[in-house]
N, C-alpha and C positions, 0 to 999 in steps of 0.2 A: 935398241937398234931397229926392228921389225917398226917402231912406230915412227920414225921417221921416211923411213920406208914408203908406210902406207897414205901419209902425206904427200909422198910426195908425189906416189901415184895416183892419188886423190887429183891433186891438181892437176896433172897432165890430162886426165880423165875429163875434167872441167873445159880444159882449154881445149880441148880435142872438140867436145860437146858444143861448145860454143859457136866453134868452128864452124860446123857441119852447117847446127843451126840458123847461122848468122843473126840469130837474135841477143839481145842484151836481158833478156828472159832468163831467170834461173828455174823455169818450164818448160822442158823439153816435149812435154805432152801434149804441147799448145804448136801442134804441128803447121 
């Protein structure tokens, strides 16, 4: 149960990240 969970907070995490970024960069570091 916990590992769907954490899936799916994964993603949201992702999409949030992406967001901010506005880059198609899986490198957030690459400010």
């Amino acid at each position: 149960m916990p590992l769907s969970l954490l899936m799916i907070f994964a993603l949201l995490v992702t999409l949030i990240t992406f967001r901010q970024n506005g880059n198609a960069d899986l490198a957030p570091a690459t400010n």
